[in-house]
TORVEXKOL-173562 format. One record per atom (N, C-alpha, C, O): x, y, z; residue number from 0. Coordinates in pm, 1 decimal. Layout:
<pts>
<pt><X>X</X><Y>Y</Y><Z>Z</Z><pos>NUM</pos></pt>
...
</pts>
This chain:
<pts>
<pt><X>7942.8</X><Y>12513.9</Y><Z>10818.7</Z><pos>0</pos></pt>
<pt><X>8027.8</X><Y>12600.2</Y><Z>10738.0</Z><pos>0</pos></pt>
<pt><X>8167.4</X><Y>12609.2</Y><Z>10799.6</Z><pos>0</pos></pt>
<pt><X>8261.2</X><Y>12593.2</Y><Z>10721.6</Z><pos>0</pos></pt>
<pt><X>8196.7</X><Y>12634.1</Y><Z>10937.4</Z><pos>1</pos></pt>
<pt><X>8290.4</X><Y>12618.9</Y><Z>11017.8</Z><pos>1</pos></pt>
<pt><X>8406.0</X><Y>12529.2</Y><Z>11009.3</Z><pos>1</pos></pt>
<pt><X>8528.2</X><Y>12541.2</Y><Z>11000.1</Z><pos>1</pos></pt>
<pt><X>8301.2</X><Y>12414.0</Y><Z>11017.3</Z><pos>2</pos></pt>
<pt><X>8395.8</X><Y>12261.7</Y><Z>11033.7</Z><pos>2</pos></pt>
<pt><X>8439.4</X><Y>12236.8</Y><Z>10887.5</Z><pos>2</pos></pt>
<pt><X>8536.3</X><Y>12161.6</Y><Z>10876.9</Z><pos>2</pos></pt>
<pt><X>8383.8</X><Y>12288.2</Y><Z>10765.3</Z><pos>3</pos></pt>
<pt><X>8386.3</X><Y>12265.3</Y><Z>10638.2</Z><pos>3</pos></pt>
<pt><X>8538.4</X><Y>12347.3</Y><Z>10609.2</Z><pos>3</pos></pt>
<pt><X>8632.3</X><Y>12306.4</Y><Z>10540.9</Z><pos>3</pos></pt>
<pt><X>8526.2</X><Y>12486.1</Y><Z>10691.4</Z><pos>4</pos></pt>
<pt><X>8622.8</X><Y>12582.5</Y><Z>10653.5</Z><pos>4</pos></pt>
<pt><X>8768.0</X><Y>12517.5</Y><Z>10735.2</Z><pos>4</pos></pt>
<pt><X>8875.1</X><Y>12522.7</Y><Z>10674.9</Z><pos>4</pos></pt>
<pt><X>8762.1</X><Y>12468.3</Y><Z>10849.9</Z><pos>5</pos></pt>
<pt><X>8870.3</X><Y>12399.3</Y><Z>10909.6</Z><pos>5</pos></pt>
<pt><X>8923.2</X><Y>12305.9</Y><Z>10857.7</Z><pos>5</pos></pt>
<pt><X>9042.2</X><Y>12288.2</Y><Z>10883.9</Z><pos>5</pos></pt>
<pt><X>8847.2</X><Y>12202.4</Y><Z>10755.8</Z><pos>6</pos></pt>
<pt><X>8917.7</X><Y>12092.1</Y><Z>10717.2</Z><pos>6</pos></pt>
<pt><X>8980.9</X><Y>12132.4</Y><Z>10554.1</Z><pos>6</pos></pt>
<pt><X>9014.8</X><Y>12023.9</Y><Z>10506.9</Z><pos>6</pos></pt>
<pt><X>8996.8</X><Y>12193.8</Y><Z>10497.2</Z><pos>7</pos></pt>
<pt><X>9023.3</X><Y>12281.9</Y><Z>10353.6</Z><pos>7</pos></pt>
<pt><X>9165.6</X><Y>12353.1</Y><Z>10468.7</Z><pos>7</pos></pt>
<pt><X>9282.6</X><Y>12347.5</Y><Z>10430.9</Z><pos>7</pos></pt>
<pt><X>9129.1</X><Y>12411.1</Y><Z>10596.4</Z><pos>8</pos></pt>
<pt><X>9283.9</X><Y>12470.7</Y><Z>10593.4</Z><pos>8</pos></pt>
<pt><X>9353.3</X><Y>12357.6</Y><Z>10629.6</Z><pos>8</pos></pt>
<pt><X>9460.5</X><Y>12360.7</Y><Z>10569.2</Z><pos>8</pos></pt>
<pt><X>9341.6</X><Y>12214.3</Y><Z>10729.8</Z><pos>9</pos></pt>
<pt><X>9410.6</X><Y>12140.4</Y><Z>10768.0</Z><pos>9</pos></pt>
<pt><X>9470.3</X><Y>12072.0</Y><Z>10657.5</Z><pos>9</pos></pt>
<pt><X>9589.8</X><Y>12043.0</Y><Z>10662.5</Z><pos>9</pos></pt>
<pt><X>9376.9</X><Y>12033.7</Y><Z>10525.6</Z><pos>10</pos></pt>
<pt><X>9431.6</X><Y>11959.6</Y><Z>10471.1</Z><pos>10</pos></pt>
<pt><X>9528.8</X><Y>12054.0</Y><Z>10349.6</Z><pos>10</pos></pt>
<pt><X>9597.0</X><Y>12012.0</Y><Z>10256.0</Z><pos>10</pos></pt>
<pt><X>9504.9</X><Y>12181.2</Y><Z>10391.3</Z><pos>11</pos></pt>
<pt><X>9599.3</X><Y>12256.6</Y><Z>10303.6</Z><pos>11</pos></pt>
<pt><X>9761.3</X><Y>12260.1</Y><Z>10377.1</Z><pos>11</pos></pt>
<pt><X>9879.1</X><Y>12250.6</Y><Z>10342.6</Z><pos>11</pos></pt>
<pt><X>9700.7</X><Y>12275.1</Y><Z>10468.1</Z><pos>12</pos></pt>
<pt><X>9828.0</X><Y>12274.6</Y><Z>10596.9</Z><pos>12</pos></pt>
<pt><X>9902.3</X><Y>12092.0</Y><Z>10564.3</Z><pos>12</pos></pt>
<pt><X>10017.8</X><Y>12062.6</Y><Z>10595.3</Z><pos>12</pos></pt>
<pt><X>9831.4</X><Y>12022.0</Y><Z>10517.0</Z><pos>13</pos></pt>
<pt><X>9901.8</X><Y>11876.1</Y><Z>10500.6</Z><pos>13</pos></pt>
<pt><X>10007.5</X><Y>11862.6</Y><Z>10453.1</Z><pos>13</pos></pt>
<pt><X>10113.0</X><Y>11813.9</Y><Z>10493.7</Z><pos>13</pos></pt>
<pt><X>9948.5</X><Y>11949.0</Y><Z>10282.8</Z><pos>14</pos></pt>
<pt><X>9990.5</X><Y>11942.6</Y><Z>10165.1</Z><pos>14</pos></pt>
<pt><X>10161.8</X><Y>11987.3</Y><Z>10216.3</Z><pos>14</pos></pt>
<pt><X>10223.6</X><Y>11986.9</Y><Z>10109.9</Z><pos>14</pos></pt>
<pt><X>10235.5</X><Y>12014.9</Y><Z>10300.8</Z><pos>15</pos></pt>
<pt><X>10390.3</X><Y>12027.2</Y><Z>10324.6</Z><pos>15</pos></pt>
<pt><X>10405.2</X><Y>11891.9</Y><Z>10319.1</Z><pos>15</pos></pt>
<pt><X>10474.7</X><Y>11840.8</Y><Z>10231.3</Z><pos>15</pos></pt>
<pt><X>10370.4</X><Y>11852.0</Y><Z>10370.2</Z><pos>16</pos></pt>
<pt><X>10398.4</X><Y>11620.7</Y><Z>10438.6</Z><pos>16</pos></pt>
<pt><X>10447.6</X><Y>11589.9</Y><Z>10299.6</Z><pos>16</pos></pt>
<pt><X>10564.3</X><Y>11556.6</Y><Z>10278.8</Z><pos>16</pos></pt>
<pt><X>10365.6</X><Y>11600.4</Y><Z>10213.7</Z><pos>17</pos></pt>
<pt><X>10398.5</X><Y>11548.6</Y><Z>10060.1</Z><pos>17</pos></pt>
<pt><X>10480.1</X><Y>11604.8</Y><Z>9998.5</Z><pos>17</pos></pt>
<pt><X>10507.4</X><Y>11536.8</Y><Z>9899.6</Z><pos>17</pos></pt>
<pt><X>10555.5</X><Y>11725.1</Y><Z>10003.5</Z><pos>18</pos></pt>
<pt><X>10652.1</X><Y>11789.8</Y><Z>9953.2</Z><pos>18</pos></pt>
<pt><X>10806.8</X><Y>11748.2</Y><Z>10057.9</Z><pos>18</pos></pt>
<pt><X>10919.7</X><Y>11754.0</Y><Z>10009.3</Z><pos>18</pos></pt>
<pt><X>10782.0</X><Y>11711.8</Y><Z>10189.8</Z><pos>19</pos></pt>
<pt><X>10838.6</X><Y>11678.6</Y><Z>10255.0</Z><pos>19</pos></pt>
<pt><X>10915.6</X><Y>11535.9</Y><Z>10224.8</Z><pos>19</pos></pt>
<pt><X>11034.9</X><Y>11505.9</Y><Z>10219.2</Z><pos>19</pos></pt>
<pt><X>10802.6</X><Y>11467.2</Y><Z>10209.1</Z><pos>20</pos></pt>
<pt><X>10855.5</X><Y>11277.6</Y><Z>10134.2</Z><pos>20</pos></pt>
<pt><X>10929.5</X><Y>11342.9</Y><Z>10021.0</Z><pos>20</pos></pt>
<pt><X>11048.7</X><Y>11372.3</Y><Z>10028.9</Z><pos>20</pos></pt>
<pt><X>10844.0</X><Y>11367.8</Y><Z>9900.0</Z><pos>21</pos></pt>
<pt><X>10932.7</X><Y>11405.7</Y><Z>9826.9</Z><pos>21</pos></pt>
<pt><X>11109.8</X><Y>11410.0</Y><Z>9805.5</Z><pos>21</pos></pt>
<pt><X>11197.9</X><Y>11342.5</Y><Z>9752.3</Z><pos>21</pos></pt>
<pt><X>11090.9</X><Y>11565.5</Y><Z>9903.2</Z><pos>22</pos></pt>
<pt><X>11234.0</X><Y>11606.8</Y><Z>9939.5</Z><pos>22</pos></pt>
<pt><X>11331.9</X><Y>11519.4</Y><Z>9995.3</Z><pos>22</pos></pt>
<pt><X>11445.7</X><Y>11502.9</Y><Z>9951.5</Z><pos>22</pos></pt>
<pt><X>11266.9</X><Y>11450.0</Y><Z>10121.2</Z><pos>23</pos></pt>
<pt><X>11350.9</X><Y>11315.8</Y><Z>10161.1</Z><pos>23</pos></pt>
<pt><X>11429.1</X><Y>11219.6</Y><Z>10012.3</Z><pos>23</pos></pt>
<pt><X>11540.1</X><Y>11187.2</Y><Z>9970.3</Z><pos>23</pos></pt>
<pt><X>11333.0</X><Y>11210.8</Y><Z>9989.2</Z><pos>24</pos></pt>
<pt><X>11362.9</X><Y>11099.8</Y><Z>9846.5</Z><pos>24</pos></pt>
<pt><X>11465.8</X><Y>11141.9</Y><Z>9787.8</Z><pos>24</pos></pt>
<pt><X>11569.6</X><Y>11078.4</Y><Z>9768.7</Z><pos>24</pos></pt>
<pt><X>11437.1</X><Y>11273.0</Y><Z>9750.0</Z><pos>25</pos></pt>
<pt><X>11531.3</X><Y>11381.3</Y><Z>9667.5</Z><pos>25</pos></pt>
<pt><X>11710.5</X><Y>11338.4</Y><Z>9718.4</Z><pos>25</pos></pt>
<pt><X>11813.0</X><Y>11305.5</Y><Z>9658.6</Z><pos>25</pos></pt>
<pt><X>11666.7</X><Y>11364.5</Y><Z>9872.5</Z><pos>26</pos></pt>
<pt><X>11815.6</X><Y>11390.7</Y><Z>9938.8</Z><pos>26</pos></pt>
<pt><X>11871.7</X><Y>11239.5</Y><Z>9943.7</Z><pos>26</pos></pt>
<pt><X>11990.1</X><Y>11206.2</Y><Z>9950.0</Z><pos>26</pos></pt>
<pt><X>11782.0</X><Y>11173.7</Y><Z>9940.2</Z><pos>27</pos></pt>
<pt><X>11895.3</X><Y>11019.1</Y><Z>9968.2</Z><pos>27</pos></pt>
<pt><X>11899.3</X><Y>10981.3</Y><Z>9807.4</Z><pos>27</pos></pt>
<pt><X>11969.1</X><Y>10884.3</Y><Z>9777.9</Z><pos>27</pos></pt>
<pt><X>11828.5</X><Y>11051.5</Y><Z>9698.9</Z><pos>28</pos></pt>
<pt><X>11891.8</X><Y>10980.4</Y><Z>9571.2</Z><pos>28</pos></pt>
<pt><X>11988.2</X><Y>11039.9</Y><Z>9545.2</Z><pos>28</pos></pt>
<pt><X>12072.2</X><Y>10978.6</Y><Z>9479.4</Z><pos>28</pos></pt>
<pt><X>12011.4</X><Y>11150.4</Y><Z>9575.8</Z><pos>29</pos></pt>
<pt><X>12112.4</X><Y>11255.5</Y><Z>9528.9</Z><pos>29</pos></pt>
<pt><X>12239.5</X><Y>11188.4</Y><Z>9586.4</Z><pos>29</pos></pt>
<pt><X>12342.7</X><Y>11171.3</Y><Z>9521.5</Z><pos>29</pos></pt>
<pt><X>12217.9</X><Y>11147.4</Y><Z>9733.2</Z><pos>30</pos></pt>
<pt><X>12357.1</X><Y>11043.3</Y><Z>9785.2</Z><pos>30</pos></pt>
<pt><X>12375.7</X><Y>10984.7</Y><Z>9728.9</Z><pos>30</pos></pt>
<pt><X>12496.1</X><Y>10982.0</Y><Z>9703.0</Z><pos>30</pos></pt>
<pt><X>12274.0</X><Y>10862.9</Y><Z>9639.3</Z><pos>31</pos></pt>
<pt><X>12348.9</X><Y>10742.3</Y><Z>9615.2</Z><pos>31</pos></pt>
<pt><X>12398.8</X><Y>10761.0</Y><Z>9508.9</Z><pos>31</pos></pt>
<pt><X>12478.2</X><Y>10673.0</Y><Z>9475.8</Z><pos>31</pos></pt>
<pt><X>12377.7</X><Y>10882.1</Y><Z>9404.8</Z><pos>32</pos></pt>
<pt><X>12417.4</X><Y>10903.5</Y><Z>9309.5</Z><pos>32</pos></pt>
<pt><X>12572.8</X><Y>10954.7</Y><Z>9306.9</Z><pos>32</pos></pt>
<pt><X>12646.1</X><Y>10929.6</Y><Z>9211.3</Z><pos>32</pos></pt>
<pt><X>12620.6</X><Y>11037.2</Y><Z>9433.9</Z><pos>33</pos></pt>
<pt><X>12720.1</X><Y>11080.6</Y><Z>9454.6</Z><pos>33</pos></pt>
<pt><X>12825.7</X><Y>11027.3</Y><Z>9494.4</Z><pos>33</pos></pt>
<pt><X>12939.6</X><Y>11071.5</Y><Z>9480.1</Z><pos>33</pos></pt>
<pt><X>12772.8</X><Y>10870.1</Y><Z>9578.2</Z><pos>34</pos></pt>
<pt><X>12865.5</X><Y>10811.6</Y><Z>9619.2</Z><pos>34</pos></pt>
<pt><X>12922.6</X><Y>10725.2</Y><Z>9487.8</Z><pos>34</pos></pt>
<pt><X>13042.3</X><Y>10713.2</Y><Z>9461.3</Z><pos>34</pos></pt>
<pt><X>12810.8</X><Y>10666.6</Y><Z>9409.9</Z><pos>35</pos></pt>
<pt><X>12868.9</X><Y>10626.9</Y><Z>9302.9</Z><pos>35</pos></pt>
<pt><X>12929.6</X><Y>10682.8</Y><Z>9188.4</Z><pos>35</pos></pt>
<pt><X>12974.5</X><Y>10622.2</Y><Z>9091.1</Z><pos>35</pos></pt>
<pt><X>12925.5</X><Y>10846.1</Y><Z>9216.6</Z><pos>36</pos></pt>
<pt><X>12998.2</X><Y>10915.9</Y><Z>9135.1</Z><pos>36</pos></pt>
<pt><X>13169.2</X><Y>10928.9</Y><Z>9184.3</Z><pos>36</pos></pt>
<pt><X>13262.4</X><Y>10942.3</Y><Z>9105.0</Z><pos>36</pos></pt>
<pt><X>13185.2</X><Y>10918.7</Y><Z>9379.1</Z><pos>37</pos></pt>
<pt><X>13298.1</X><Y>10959.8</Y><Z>9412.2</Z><pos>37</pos></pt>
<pt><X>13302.9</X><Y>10900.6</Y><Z>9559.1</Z><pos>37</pos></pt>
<pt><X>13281.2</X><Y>10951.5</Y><Z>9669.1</Z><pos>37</pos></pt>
<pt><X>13339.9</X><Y>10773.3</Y><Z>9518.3</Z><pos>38</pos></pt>
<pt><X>13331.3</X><Y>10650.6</Y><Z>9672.7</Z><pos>38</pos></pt>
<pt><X>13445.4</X><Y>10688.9</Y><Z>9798.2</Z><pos>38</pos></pt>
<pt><X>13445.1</X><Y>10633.6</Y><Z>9908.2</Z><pos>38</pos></pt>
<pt><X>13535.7</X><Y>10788.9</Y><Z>9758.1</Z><pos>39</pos></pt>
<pt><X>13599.9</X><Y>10867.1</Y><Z>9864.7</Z><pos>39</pos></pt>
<pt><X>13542.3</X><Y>10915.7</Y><Z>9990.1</Z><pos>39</pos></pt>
<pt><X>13562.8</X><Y>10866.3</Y><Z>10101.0</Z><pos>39</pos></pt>
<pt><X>13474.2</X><Y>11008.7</Y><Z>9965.3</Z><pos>40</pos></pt>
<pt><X>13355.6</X><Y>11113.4</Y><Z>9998.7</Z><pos>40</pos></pt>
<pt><X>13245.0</X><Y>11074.2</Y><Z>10045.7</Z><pos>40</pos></pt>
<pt><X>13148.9</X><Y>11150.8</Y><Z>10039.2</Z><pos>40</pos></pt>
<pt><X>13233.3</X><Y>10962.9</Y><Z>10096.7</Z><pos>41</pos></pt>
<pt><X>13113.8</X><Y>10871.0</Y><Z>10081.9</Z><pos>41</pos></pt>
<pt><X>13058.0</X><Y>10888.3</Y><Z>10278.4</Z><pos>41</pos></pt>
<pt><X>12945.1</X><Y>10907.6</Y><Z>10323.7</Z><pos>41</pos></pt>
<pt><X>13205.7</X><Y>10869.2</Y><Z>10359.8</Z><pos>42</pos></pt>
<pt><X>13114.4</X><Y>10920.3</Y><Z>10486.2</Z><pos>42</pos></pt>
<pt><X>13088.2</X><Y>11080.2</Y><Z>10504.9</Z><pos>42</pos></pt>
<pt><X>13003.3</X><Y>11114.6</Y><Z>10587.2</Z><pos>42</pos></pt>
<pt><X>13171.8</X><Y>11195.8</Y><Z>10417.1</Z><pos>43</pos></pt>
<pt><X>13137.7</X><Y>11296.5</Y><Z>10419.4</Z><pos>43</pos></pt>
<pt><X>13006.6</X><Y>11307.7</Y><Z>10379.7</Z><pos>43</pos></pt>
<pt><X>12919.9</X><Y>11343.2</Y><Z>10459.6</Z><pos>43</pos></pt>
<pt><X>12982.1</X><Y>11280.9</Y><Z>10263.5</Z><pos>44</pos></pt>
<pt><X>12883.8</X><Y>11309.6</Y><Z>10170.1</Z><pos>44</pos></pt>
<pt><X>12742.5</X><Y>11231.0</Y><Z>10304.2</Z><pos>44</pos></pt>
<pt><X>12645.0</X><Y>11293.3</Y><Z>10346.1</Z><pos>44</pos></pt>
<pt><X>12766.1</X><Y>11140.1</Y><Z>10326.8</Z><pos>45</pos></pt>
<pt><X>12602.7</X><Y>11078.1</Y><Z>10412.3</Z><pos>45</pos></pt>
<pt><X>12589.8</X><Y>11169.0</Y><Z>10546.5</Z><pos>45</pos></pt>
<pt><X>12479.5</X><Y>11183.2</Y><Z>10599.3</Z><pos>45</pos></pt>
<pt><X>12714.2</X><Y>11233.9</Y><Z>10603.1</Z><pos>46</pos></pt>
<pt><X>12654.8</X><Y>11346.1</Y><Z>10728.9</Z><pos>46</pos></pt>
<pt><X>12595.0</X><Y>11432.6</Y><Z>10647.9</Z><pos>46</pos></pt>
<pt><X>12488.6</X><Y>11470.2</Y><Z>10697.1</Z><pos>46</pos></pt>
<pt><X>12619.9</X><Y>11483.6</Y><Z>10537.3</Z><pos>47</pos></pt>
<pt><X>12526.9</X><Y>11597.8</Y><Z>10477.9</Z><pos>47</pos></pt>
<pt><X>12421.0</X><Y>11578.4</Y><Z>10477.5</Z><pos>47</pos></pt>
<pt><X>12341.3</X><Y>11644.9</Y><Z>10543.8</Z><pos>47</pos></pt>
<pt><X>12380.0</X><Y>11453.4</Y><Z>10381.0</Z><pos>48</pos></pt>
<pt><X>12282.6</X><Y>11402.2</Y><Z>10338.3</Z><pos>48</pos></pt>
<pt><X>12166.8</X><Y>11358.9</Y><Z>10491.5</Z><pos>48</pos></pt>
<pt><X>12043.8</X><Y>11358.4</Y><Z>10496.0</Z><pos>48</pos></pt>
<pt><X>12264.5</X><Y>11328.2</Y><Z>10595.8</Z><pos>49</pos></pt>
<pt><X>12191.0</X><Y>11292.8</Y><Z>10745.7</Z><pos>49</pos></pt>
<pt><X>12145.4</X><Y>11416.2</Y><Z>10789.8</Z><pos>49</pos></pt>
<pt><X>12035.4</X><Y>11417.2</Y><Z>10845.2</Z><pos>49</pos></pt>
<pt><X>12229.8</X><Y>11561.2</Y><Z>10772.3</Z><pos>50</pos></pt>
<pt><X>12161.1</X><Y>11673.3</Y><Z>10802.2</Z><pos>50</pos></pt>
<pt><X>12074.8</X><Y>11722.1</Y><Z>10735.3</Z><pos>50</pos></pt>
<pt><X>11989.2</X><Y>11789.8</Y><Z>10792.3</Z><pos>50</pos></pt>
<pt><X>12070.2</X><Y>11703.9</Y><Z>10598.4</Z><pos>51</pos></pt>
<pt><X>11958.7</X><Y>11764.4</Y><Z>10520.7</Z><pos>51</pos></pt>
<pt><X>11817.1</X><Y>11666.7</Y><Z>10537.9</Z><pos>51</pos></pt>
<pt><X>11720.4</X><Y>11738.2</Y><Z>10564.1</Z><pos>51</pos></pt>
<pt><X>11793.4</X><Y>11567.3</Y><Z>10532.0</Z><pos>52</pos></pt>
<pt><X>11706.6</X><Y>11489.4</Y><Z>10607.4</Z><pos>52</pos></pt>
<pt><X>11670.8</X><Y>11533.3</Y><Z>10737.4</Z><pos>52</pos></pt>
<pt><X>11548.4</X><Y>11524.3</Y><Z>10747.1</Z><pos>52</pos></pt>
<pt><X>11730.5</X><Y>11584.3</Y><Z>10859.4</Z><pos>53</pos></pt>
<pt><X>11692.6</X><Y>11609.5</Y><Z>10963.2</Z><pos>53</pos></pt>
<pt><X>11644.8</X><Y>11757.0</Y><Z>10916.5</Z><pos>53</pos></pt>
<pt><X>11526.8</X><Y>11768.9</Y><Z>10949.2</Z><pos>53</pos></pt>
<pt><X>11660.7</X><Y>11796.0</Y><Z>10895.0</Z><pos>54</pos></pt>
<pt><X>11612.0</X><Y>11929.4</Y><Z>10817.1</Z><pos>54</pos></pt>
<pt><X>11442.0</X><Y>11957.4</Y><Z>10796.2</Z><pos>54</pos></pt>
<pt><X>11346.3</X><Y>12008.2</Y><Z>10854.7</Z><pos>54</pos></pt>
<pt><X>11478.6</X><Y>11883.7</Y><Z>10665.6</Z><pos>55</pos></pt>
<pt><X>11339.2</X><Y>11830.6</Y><Z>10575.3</Z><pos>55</pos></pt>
<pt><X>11240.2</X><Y>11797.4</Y><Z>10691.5</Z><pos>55</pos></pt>
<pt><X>11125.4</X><Y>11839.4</Y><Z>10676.9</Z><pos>55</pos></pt>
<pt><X>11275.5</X><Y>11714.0</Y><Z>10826.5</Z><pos>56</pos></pt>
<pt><X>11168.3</X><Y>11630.8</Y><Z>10860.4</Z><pos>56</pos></pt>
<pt><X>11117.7</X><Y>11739.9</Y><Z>11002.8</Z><pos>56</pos></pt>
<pt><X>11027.2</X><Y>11726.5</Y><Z>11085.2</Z><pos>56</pos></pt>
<pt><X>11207.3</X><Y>11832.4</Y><Z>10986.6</Z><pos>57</pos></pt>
<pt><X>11185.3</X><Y>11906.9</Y><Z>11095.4</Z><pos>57</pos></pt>
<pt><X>11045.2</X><Y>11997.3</Y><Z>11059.7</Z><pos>57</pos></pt>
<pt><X>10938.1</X><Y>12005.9</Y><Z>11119.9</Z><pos>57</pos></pt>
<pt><X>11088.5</X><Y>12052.7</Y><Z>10950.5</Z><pos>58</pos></pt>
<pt><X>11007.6</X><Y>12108.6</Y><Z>10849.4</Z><pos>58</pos></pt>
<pt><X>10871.8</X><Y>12032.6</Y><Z>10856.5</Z><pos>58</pos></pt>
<pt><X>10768.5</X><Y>12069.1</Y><Z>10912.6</Z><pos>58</pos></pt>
<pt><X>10892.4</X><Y>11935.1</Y><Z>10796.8</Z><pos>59</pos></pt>
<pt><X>10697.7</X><Y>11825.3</Y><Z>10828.2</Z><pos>59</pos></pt>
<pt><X>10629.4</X><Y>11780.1</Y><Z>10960.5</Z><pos>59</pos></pt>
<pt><X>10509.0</X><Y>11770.2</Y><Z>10984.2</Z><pos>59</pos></pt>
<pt><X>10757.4</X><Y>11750.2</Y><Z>11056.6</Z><pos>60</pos></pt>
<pt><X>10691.0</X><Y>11839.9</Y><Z>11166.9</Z><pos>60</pos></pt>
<pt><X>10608.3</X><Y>11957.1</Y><Z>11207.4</Z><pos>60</pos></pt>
<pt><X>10517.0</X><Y>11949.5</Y><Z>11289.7</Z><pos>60</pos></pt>
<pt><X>10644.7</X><Y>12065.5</Y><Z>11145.8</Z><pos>61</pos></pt>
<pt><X>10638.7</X><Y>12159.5</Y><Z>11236.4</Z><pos>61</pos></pt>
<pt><X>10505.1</X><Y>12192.6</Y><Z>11123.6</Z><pos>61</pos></pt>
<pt><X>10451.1</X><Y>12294.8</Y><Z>11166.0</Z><pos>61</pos></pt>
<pt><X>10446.1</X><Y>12152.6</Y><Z>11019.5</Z><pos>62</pos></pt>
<pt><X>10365.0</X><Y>12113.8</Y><Z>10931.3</Z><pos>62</pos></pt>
<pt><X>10257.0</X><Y>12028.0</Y><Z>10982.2</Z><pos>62</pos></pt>
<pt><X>10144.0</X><Y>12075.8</Y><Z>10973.5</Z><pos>62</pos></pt>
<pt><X>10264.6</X><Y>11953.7</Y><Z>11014.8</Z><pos>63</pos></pt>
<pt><X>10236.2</X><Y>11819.7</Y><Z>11070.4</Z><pos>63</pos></pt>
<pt><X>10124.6</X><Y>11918.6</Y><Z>11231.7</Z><pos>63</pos></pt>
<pt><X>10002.2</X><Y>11926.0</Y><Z>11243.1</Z><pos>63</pos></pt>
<pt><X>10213.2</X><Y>11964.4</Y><Z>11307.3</Z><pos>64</pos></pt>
<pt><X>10128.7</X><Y>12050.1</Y><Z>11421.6</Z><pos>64</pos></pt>
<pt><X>10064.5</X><Y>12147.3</Y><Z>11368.0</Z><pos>64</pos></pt>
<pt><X>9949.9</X><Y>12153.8</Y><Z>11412.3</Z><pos>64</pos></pt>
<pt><X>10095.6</X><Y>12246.2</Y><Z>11271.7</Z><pos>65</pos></pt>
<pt><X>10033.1</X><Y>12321.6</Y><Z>11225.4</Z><pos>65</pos></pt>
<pt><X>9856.6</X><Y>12268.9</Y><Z>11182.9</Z><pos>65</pos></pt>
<pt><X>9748.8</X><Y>12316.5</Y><Z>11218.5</Z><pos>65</pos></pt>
<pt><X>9889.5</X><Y>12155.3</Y><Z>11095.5</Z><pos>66</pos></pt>
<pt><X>9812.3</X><Y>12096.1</Y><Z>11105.0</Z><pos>66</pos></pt>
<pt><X>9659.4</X><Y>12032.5</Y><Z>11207.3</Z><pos>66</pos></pt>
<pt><X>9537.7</X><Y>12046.3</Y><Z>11195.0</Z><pos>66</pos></pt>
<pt><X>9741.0</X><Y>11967.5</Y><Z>11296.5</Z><pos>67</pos></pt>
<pt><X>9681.2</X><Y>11966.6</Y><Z>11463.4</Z><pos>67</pos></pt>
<pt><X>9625.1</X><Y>12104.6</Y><Z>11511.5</Z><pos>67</pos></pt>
<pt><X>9537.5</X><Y>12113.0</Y><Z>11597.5</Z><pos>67</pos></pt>
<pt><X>9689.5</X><Y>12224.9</Y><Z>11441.7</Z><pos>68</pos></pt>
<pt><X>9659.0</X><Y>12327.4</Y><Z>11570.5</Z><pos>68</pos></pt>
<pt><X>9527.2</X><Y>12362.3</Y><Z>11519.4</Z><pos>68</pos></pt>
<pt><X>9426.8</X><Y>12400.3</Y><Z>11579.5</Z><pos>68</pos></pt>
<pt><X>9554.0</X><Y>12336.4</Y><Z>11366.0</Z><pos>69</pos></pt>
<pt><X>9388.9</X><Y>12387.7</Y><Z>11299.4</Z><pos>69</pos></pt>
<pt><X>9272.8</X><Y>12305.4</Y><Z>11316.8</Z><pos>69</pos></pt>
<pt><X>9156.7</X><Y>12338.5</Y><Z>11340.9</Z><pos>69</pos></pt>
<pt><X>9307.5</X><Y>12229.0</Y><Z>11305.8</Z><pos>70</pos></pt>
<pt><X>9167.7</X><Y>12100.1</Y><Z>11323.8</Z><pos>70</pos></pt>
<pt><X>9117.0</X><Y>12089.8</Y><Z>11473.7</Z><pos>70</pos></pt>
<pt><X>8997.6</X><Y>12075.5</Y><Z>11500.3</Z><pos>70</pos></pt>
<pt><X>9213.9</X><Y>12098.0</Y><Z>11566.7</Z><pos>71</pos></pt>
<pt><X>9176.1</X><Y>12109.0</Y><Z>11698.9</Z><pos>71</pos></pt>
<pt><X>9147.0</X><Y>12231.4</Y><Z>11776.4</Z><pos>71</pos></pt>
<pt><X>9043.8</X><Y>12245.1</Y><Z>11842.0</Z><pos>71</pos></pt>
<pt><X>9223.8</X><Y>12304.3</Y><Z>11768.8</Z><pos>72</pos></pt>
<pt><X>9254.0</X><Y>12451.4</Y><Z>11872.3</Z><pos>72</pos></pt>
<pt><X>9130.5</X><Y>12590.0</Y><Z>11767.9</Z><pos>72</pos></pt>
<pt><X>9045.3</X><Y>12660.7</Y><Z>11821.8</Z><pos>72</pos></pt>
<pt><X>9156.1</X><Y>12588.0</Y><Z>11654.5</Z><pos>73</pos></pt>
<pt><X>9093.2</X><Y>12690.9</Y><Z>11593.8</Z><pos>73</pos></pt>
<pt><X>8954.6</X><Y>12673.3</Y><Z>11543.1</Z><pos>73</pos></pt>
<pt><X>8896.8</X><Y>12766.8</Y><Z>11487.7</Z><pos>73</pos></pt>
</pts>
């Protein structure tokens, strides 16, 4: 019952990872869309786009252990 109840929270705890890709996707289409909207702006616009990615992945990280902490530690 235990091990049954741990793997329902880990893999609930997953379910960020996939919202995470997602979001990645999100942020680099949204660049390429912008640069081809306004090719000026184009190294501004990719540090954003480089911070919001580091962002996102920090996030599925910290998802990602959450993960680990349940399946292993609890």
């Amino acid at each position: 019952m235990l091990e049954g109840a741990k793997s329902i929270r880990a893999g609930a705890a997953t379910i960020a990872l996939a919202g995470a890709a997602i979001s990645i996707g999100n942020v680099f289409s949204s660049l390429i869309h912008y640069v081809a909207k306004n090719p000026s702006l184009a190294k501004q616009s990719f540090i954003y786009a480089i911070l919001g990615f580091a962002l996102i992945e920090a996030i599925a990280l910290f998802a990602l252990m959450m993960a680990f902490l349940i399946s292993f530690i609890f």
